[in-house]
C-alpha positions as CSV (number, residue, x, y, z in Angstrom):
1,X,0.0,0.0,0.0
2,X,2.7,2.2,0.8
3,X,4.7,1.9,-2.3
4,X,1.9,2.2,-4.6
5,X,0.9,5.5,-2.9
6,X,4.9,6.6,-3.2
7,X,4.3,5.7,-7.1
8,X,1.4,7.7,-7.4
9,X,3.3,10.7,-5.8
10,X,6.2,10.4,-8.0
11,X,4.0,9.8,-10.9
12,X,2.2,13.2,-9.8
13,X,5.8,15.1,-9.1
14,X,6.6,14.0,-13.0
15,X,3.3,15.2,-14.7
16,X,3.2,18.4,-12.2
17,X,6.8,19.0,-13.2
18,X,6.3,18.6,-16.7
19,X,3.6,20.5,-16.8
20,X,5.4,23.7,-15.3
21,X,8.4,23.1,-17.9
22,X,5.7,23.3,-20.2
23,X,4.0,25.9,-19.0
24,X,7.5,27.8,-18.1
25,X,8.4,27.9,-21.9
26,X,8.7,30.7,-23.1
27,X,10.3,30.8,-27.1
28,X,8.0,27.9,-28.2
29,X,4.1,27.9,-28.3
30,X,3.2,25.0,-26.9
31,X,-0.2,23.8,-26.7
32,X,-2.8,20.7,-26.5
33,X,-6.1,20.6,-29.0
34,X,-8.9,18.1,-28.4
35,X,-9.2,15.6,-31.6
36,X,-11.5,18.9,-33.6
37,X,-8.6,21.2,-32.6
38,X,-10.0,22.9,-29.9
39,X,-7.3,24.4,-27.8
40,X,-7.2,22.5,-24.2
41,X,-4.1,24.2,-22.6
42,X,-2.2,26.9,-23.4
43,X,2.1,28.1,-22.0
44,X,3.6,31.4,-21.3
45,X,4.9,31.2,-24.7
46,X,1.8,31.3,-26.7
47,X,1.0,34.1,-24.8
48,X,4.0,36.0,-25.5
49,X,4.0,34.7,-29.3
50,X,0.6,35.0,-30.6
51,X,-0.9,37.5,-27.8
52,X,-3.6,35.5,-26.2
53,X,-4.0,34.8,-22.2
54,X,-5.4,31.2,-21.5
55,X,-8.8,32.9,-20.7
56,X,-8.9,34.3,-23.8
57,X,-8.4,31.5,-25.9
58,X,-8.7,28.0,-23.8
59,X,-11.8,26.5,-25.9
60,X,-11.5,28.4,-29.0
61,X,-10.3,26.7,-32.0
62,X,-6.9,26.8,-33.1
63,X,-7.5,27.9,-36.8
64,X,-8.0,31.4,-35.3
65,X,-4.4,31.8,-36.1
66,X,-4.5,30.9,-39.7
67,X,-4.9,33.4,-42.1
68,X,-8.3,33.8,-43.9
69,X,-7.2,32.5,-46.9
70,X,-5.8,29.7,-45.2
71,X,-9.0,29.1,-43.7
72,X,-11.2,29.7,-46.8
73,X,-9.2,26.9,-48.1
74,X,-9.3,23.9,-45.5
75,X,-5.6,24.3,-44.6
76,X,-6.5,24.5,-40.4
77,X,-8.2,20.5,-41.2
78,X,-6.1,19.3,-43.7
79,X,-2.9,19.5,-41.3
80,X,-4.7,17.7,-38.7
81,X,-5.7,15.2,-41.0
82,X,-1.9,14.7,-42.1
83,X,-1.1,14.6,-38.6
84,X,-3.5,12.1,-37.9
85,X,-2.6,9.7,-41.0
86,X,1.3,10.2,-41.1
87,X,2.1,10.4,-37.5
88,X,3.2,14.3,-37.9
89,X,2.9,17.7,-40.0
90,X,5.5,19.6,-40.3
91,X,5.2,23.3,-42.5
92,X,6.5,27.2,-42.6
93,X,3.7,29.4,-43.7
94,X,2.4,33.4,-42.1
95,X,0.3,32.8,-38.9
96,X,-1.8,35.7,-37.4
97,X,-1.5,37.2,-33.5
98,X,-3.9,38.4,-31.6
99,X,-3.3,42.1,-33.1
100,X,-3.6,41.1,-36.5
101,X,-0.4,41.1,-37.2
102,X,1.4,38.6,-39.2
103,X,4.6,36.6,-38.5
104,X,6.3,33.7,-40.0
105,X,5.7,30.6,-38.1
106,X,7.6,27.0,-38.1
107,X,5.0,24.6,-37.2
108,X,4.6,21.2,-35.6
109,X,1.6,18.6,-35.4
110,X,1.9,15.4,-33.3
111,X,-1.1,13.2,-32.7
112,X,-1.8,11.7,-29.0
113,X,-3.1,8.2,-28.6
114,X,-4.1,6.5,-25.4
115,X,-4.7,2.8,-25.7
116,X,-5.0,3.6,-29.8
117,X,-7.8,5.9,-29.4
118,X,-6.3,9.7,-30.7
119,X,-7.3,11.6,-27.9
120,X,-5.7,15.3,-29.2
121,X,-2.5,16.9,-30.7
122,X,0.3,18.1,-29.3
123,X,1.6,21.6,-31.2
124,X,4.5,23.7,-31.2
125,X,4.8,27.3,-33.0
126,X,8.3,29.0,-33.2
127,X,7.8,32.4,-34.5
128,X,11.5,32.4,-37.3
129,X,10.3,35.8,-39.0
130,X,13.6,37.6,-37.9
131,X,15.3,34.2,-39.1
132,X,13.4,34.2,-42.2
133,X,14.2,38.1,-43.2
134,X,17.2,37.6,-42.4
135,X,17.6,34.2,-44.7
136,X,15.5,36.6,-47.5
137,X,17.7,38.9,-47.5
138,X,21.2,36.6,-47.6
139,X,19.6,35.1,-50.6
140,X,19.3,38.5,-52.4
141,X,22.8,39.5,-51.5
142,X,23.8,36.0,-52.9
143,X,21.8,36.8,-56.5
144,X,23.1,40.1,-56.5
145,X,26.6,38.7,-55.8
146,X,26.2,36.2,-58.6
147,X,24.9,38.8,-61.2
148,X,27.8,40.8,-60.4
149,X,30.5,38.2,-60.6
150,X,28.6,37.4,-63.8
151,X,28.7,41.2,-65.0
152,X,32.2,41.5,-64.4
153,X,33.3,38.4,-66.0
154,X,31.3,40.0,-68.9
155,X,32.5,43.0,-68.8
156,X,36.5,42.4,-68.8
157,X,35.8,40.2,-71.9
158,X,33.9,43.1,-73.7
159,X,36.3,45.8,-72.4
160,X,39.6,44.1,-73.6
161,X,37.7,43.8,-76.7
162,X,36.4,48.0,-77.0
163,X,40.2,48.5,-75.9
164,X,42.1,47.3,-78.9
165,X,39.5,47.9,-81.2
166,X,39.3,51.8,-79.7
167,X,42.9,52.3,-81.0
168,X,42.3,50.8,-84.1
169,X,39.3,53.5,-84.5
170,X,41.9,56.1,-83.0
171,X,44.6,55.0,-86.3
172,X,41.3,55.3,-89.1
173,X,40.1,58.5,-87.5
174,X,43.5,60.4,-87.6
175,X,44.6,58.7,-90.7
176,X,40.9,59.8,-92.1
177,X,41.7,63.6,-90.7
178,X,44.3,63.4,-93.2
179,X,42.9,61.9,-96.5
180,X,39.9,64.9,-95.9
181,X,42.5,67.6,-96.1
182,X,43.6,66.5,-99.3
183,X,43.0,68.3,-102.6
184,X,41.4,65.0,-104.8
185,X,38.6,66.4,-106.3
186,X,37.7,62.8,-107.0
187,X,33.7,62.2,-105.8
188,X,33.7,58.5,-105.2
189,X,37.2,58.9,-102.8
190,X,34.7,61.2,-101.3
191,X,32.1,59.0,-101.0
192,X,34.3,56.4,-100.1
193,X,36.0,58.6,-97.1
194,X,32.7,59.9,-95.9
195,X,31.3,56.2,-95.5
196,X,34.5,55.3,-93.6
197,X,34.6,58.2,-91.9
198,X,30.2,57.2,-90.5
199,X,31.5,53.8,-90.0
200,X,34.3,55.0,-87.5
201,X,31.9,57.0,-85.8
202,X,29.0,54.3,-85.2
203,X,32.4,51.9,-84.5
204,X,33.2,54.4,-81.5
205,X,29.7,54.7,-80.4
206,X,29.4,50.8,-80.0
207,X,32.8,50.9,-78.2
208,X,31.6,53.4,-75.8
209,X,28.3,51.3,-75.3
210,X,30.9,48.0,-74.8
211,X,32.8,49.9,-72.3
212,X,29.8,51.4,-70.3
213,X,29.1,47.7,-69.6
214,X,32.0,46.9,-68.7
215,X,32.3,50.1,-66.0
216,X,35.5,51.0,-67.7
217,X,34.5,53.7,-70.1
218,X,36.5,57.4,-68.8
219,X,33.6,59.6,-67.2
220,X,33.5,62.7,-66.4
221,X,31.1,63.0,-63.5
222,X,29.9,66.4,-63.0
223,X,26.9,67.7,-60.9
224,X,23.3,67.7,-63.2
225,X,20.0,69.1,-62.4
226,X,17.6,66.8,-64.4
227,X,15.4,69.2,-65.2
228,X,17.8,71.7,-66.7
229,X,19.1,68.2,-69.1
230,X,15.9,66.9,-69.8
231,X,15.3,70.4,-71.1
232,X,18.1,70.6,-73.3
233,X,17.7,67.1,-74.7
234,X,13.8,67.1,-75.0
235,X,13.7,67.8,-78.6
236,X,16.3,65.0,-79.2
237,X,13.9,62.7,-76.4
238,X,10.6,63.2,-78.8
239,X,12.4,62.2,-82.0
240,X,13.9,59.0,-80.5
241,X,10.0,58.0,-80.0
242,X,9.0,59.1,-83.3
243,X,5.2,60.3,-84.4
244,X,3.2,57.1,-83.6
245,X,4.4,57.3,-79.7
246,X,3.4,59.9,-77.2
247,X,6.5,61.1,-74.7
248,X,4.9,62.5,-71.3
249,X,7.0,63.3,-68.0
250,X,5.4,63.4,-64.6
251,X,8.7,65.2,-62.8
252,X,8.6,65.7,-59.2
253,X,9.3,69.6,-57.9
254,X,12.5,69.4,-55.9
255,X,14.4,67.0,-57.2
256,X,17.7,66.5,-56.1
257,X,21.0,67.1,-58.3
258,X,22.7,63.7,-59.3
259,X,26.5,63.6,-60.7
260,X,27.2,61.6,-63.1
261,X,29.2,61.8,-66.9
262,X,26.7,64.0,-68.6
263,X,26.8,62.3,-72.1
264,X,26.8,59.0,-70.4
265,X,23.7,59.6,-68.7
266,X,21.5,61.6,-71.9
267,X,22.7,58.3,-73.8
268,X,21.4,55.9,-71.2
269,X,17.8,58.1,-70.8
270,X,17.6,58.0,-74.6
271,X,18.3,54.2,-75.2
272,X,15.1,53.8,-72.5
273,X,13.2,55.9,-74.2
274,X,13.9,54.2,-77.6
275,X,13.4,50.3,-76.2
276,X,10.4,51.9,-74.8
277,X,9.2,53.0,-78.1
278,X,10.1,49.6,-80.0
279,X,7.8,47.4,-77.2
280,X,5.1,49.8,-78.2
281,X,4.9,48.7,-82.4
282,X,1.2,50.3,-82.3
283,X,2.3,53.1,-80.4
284,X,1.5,54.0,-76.8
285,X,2.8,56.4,-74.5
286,X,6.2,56.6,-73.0
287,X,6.6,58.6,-69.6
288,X,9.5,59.7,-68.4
289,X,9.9,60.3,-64.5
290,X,11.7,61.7,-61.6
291,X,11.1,61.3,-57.6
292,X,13.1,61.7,-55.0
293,X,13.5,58.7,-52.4
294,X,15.4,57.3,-49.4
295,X,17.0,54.0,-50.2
296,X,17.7,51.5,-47.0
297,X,18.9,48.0,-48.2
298,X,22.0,45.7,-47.6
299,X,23.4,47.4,-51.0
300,X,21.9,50.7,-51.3
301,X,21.3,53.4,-48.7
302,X,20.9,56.9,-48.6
303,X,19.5,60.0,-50.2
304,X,18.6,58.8,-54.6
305,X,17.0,60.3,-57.2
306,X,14.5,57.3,-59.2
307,X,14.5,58.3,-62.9
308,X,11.8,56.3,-64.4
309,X,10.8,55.7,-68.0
310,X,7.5,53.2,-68.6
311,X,5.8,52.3,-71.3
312,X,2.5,51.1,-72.6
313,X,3.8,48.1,-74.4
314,X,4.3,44.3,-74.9
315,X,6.1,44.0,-71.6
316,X,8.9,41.5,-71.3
317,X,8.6,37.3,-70.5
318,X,9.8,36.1,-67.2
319,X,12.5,33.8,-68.9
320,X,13.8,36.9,-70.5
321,X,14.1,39.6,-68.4
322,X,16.9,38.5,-66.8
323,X,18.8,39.0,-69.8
324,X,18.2,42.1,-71.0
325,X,21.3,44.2,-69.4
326,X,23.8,41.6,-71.2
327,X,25.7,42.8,-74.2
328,X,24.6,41.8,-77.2
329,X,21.0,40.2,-76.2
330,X,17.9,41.2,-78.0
331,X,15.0,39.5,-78.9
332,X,14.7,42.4,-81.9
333,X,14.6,41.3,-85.9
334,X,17.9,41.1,-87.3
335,X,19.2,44.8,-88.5
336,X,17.1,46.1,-85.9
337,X,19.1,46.7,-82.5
338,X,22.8,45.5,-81.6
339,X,21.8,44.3,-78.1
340,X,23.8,46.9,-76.3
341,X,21.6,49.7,-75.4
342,X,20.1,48.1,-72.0
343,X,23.6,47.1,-71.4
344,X,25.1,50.9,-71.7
345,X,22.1,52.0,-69.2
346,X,22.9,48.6,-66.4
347,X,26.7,49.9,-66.9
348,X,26.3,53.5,-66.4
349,X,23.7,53.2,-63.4
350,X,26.6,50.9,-61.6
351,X,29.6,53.4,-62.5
352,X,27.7,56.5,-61.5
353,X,26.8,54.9,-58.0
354,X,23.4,54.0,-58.2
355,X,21.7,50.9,-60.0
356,X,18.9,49.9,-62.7
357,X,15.8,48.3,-61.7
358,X,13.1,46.8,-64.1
359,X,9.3,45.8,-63.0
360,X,7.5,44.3,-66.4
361,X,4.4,42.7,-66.8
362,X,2.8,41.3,-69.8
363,X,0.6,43.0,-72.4
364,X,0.6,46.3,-69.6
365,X,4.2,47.8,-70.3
366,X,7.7,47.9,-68.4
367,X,9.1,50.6,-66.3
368,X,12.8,50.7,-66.0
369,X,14.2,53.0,-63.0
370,X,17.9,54.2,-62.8
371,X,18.4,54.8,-58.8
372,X,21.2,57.8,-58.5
373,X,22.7,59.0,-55.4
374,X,22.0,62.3,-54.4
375,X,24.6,65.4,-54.8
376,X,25.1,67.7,-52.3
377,X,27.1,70.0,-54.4
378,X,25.6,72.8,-57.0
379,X,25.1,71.9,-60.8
380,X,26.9,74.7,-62.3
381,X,25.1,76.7,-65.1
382,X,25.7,75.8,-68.6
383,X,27.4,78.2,-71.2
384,X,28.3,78.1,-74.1
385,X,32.0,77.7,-75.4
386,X,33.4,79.9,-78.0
387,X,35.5,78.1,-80.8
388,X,39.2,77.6,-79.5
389,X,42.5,79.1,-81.3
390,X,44.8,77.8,-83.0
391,X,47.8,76.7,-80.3
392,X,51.6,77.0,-80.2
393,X,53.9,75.6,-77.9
394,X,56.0,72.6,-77.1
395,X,53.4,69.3,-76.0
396,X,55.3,66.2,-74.1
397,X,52.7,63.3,-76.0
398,X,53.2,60.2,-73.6
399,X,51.7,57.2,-75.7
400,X,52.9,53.5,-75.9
401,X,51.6,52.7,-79.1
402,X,53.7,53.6,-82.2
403,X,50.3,53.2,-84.6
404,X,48.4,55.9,-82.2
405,X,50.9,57.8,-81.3
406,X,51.7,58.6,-85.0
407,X,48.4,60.1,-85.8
408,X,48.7,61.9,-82.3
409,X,51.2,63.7,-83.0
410,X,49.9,64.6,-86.3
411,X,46.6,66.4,-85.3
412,X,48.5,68.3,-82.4
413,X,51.1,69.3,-85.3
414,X,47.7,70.5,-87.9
415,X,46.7,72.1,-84.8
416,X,50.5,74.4,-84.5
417,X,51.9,72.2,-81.7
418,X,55.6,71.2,-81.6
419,X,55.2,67.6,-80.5
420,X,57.8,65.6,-78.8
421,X,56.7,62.2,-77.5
422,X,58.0,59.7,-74.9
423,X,56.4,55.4,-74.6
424,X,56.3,55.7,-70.5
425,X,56.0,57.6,-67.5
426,X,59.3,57.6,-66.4
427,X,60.8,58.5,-69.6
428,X,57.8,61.3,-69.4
429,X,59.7,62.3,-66.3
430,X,63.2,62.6,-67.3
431,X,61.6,64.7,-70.4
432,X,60.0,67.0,-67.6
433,X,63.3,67.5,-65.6
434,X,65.6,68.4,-69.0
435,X,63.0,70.2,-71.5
436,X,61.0,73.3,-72.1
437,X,57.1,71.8,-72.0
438,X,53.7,73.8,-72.0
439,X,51.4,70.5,-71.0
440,X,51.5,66.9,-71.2
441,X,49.1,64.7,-73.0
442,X,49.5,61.4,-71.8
443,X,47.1,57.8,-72.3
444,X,46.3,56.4,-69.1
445,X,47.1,52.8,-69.8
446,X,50.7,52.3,-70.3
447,X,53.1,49.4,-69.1
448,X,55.7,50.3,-66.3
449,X,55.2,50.9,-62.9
450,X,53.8,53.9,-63.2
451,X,50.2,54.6,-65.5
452,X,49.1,57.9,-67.1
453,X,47.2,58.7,-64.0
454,X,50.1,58.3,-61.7
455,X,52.3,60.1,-64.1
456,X,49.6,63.1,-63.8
457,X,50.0,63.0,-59.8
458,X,53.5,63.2,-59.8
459,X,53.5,65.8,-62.6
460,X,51.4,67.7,-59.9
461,X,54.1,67.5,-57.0
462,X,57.4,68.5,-59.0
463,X,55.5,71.2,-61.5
464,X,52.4,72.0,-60.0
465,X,51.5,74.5,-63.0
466,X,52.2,72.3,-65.7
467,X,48.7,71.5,-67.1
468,X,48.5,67.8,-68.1
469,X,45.5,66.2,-70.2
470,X,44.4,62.3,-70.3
471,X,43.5,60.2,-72.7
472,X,41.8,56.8,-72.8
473,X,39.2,54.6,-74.6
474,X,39.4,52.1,-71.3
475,X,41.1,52.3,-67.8
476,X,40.3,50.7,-64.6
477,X,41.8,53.7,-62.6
478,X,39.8,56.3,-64.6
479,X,37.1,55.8,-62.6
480,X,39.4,57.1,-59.9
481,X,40.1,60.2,-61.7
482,X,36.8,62.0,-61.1
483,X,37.5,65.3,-62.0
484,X,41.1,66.0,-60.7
485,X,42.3,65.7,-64.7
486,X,40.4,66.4,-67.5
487,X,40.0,63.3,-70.0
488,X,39.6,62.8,-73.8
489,X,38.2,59.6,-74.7
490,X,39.3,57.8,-78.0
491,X,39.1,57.6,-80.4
492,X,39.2,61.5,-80.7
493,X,38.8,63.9,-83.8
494,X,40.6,67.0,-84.1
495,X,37.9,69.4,-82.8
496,X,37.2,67.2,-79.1
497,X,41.1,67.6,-78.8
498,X,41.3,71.5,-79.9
499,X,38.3,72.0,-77.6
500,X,40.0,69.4,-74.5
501,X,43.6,71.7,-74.9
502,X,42.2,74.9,-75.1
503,X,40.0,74.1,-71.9
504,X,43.4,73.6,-70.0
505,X,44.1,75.7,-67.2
506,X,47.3,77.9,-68.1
């Protein structure tokens, strides 16, 4: 007698212990339901997890926490019932509290049976929203990751390309400069130079798009008050769309200044506007757009400016839009785009800072929006340059390539300059220390230890006056210029280099 009355008390001790552990929890929602799912006890965890005091919930049926789409559609029953049949149910799905609010809820169902009768179900809710944001967001960071890696593998495959082939265009547009100040009277070596001479240029231009991509095109970032450019580009906007399109702009007041390479940035607005116009083959309306905005992500925070340009179209197909800001990828006819327009905009968005974002949907249109950051300093006003002079002086021309250098030092010599030209930096340097020179006009990428940009630093220290102009058609480091040199980008005609020298400070 005594010992079965000790059993009974440690049998009691266990449950009552049990029960406090239970009911002690405080991370896990742990809770009984009868065999309908009505709740029969309820822990210090629930409470603190969905809101609910036992009084106000002992009774009530558990699928008070589902949503009421979940409810419309069975899903409260349906994981009993797979409880009940496969011994557990186990799921991750949005549960609601007692507030209304929503969180992200991992969820387990385990039947009870006594003597093979189900008599209830045991449940635990973990609210993992923090875990799951924070899972959400490591897998963005990891796409993002991955389309950059797969952006810059791109990009230094198309920017080696645009490099060699930019001197190349540098040699036919000097040599070009040339043949056109000849007297031959002959009209089809007209014809013949003026076709070259349109091919060079739409060579260049594709170049530029190329490098753009590849974030190695020379910029010259300056501050710009979009509606002062869309102004002066508007005319140039409405022909890109043609007469079957309408162009509208819903521009905020206020909107901040954004820096960022001028042409760069009028070329990216106009290749939107003109993909926007060839998804609208019936026409439509285009509308161009500017807000301001606050950005706050693992990637992008701070003070933007969202340029916006929707359109009415076709919209793009989910197994394509992915693919639209690589080089060379276009679902147009043959003849009818080259593939590198969204390209140039994805590349100048990432060089100037900010990003390219693109929200489609089929048969309603597709909005593409280039995210700047904000500038703090003033857009200065614009003027307009009068023609430069004919020069004189002695030039140092730094340049490693014999081909470029040659027609280099022609236009500067057509242009009254007495030319003397070095392969390196250093050799730049001794030339410096031992000669008479009025500037320097040096490429950026040259071999040696020391590149154009360096050579323009050092130029700095040991002749502070001595003016100094870059050139390049690609550089890494010209990024890294911004602003302290000025930079002419080849392949260069003789007017962009008369312009670039007379603009030097003397």
């Amino acid at each position: 007698m005594i010992k079965k009355f000790s059993q009974q008390r440690d049998l009691f001790e266990s449950e009552r212990s049990f029960r406090l552990l239970v009911e002690g929890v405080a991370d896990y929602a742990l809770y009984m339901l009868d065999p309908n799912g009505i709740i029969t006890s309820w822990n210090i965890g629930g409470e603190r997890i969905k809101g609910y005091s036992p009084q106000e919930i002992l009774g009530q049926h558990f699928s008070r926490f589902y949503t009421e789409t979940d409810r419309a559609n069975g899903k409260p029953a349906r994981a009993l019932g797979i409880a009940r049949d496969q011994g557990r149910y186990e799921e991750e799905g949005w549960r609601v509290r007692k507030d209304g609010t929503f969180f992200w809820a991992s969820v387990v169902i385990d039947p009870i049976y006594e003597d093979g009768t189900l008599v209830g179900f045991a449940k635990i809710t973990r609210d993992i929203t923090e875990r799951r944001n924070t899972q959400l967001k490591l897998e963005a960071m990891q796409r993002q990751l991955a389309e950059s890696q797969k952006f810059d593998a791109l990009g230094q495959l198309t920017g080696g390309v645009a490099h060699d082939f930019n001197n190349l265009l540098m040699i036919i547009s000097g040599s070009l400069h040339v043949l056109k100040r000849g007297d031959s009277e002959d009209s089809r070596l007209q014809r013949a130079i003026s076709a070259i001479e349109t091919a060079t240029k739409r060579g260049a231009a594709l170049t530029g798009q190329l490098l753009t991509f590849a974030r190695r095109q020379s910029v010259n970032p300056q501050p710009i008050q979009f509606g002062d450019r869309i102004e002066a580009i508007r005319e140039v906007l409405h022909a890109g769309v043609g007469s079957a399109v309408r162009l509208a702009f819903e521009i905020e007041r206020g909107i901040w200044p954004i820096k960022a390479d001028v042409s760069e940035f009028e070329t990216a607005l106009l290749n939107l506007v003109i993909n926007a116009r060839d998804a609208m083959p019936d026409g439509g309306t285009v509308t161009i757009g500017a807000h301001n905005i606050v950005l706050n992500d693992p990637l992008h925070s701070g003070e933007f400016v969202a340029i916006t340009v929707a359109d009415t179209g076709l919209g793009i197909p989910s197994d394509v839009v992915d693919k639209i800001f690589e080089p060379f990828f276009t679902t147009k006819p043959v003849g009818k785009g080259t593939g590198l327009g969204l390209s140039q905009v994805h590349g100048f968005a990432h060089q100037a800072g900010g990003t390219v974002r693109v929200a489609s949907e089929l048969g309603k249109g597709t909005t593409f929006t280039i995210l700047l950051p904000r500038e703090t300093a003033t857009a200065p006003s614009e003027t307009s340059g009068t023609a430069p002079l004919r020069g004189s002086g002695t030039v140092l021309l730094v340049e490693d390539n014999p081909d470029v250098a040659l027609v280099s030092t022609g236009l500067l010599e057509q242009l009254g300059y007495s030319v003397r030209r070095v392969a390196d930096a250093e050799a730049a340097l001794q030339e410096v220390e031992q000669n008479s020179i009025d500037f320097v006009f040096s490429d950026i990428v040259m071999p040696g230890k020391m590149d154009g940009l360096s050579l323009a630093h050092r130029l700095r220290q040991i002749r502070p006056g001595l003016p100094v102009l870059l050139a390049t058609g690609y550089s890494d480091v010209a990024a890294g210029v911004r602003g302290d040199f000025p930079i002419l980008r080849k392949p260069y005609e003789i007017h962009e280099l008369s312009e670039a020298i007379a603009k030097l400070p003397r």
